[in-house]
C-alpha positions, 0 to 999 in steps of 0.5 A: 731961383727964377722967378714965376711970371705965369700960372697954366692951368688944366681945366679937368680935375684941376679946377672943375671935375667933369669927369663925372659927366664924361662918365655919365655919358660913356656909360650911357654909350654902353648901355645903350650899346647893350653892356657895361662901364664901370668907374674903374675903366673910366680911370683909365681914359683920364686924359685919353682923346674922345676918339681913342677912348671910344676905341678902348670901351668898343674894345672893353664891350667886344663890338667892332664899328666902322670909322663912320660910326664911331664918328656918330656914336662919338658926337652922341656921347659928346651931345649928352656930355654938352647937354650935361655940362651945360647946366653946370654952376659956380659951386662946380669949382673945386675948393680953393681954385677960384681963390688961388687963381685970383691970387696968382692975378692980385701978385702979377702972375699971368694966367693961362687955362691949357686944356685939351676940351673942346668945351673949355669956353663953355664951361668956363663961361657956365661957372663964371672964371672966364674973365680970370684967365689971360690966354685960353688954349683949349681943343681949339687952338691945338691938334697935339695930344699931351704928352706932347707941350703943345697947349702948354707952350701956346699958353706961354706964347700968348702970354708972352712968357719963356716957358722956364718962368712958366707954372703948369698945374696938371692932374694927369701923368700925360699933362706933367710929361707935356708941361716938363716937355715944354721946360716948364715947372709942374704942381701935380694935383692929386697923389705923390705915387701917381704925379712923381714926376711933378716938381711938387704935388697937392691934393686940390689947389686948396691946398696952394699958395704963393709961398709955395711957388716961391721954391719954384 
């Protein structure tokens, strides 16, 4: 049994849900547009890059722009969204992850945010978890997109930590392929159908414990 020396953490869907602000957002994009988005098409750009998923919703309302005005209909979303976020509050933190953070810390285990938003800092900032995470690698610090192990295996890096003694918890198929590209274990978040491929799957990090890890 290995034993476990680092957490890395998904931002999105993991421990806050900015989703319904990426939603807000696109569907505002569209509007203004002058058709439709529904929460059903927003399932399908979890964790889609901001450029891709503008492609897929210009595709979905049949309207076709130029590489420079996709570029400032992806900003303006990106404003609305920041504007958004920026009023976010502590109570935004999913139930248990605050609490399952600071348990992996109080046992030893580093911790490490792996997230492909830009705006992880401010988020983290906004709803008070700065200060629990050892290493923050966001859109920043990286230019892969998962399924590629990029984030995951900076994360490590700046943790001084091998990736085998390293724990991702991820919501989205794309994150669970990057973290076993990265030779990492998985805690899926969300649903068994989905997450299979995860070493173990929870519905919310509510849900986690040390023990739970110890099989790992």
């Amino acid at each position: 049994m290995s034993k476990i020396k680092a957490c890395i953490f998904d931002l999105d869907g993991v421990i806050v849900d900015t989703a319904v602000y990426h939603y807000k957002a696109w569907k505002r994009l569209a509007n203004s547009l002058g058709f439709d988005f529904t929460e059903e098409q927003n399932e399908k750009l979890k964790g889609v890059s901001r450029v891709k998923s503008l492609e897929l919703i210009l595709q979905w309302g049949g309207i076709t722009k130029t590489d420079t005005e996709k570029e400032a209909l992806a900003t303006e979303k990106n404003t609305w969204y920041v504007d958004m976020i920026n009023q976010m509050k502590p109570n935004e933190i999913l139930p248990g992850a605050r609490e399952f953070v600071q348990s992996c810390r109080d046992a030893g285990i580093k911790t490490a945010l792996g997230s492909a938003s830009k705006n992880s800092g401010m988020i983290l900032d906004k709803i008070g978890m700065t200060a629990m995470f050892d290493a923050i690698i966001d859109g920043n610090k990286v230019s892969k997109a998962k399924p590629d192990p990029e984030v995951f295996l900076k994360g490590a890096g700046e943790l001084h930590v091998a990736p085998k003694d390293c724990v991702v918890f991820e919501d989205a198929i794309a994150g669970v392929e990057a973290a076993i590209n990265g030779g990492m274990k998985v805690v899926g978040i969300g649903s068994p159908q989905v997450l299979g491929e995860a070493d173990l799957v929870v519905s919310g990090l509510s849900e986690m414990s040390l023990e739970k890890l110890k099989p790992l």
